[in-house]
C-alpha positions in Angstrom: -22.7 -38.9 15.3 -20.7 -36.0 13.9 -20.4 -34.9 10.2 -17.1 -34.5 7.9 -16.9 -30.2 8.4 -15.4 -30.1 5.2 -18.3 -31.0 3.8 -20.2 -28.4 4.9 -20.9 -25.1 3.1 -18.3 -23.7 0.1 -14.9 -25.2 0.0 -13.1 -21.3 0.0 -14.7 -21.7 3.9 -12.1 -24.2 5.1 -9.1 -22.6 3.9 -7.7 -21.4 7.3 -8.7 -25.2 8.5 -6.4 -26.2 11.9 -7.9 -30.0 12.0 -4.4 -31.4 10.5 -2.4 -29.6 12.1 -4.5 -30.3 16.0 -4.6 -34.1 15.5 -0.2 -34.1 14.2 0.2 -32.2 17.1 -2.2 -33.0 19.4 -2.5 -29.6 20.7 -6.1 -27.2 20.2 -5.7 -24.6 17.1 -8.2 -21.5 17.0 -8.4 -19.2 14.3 -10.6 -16.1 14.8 -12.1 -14.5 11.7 -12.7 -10.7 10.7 -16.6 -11.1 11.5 -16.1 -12.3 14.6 -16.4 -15.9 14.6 -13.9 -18.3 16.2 -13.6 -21.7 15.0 -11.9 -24.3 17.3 -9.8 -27.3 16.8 -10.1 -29.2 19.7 -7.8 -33.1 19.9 -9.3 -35.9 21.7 -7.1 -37.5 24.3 -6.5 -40.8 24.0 -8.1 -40.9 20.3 -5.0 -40.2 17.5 -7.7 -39.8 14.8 -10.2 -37.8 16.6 -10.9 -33.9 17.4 -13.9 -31.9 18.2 -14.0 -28.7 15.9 -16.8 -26.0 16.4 -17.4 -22.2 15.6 -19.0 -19.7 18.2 -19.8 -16.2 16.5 -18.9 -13.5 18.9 -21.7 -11.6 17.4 -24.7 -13.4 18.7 -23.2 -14.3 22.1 -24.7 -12.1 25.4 
């Protein structure tokens, strides 16, 4: 079970949020931030109302 990302730490962190804009057009959105984290939008075939979103920080990564 997943959670609502929105949800999730200080609203000011969602602001460059892709989830609308990945599920209306059914295409993956990325956004990569000035630390170094990219944050994925990711639509679920065959779901309309469904997308996997996650962040991977470039920083920590070997």
């Amino acid at each position: 079970m997943g959670s609502i990302c929105f949800k999730v730490g200080a609203h000011e962190s969602h602001r460059s949020c892709k989830a609308s804009h990945a599920i209306s057009t059914k295409t993956a959105q990325y956004v990569k931030s000035l630390e170094g984290k990219i944050r994925y939008w990711l639509p679920v075939k065959g779901c309309d109302d469904i997308y996997v979103h996650m962040t991977l920080d470039t920083n920590v990564i070997k």
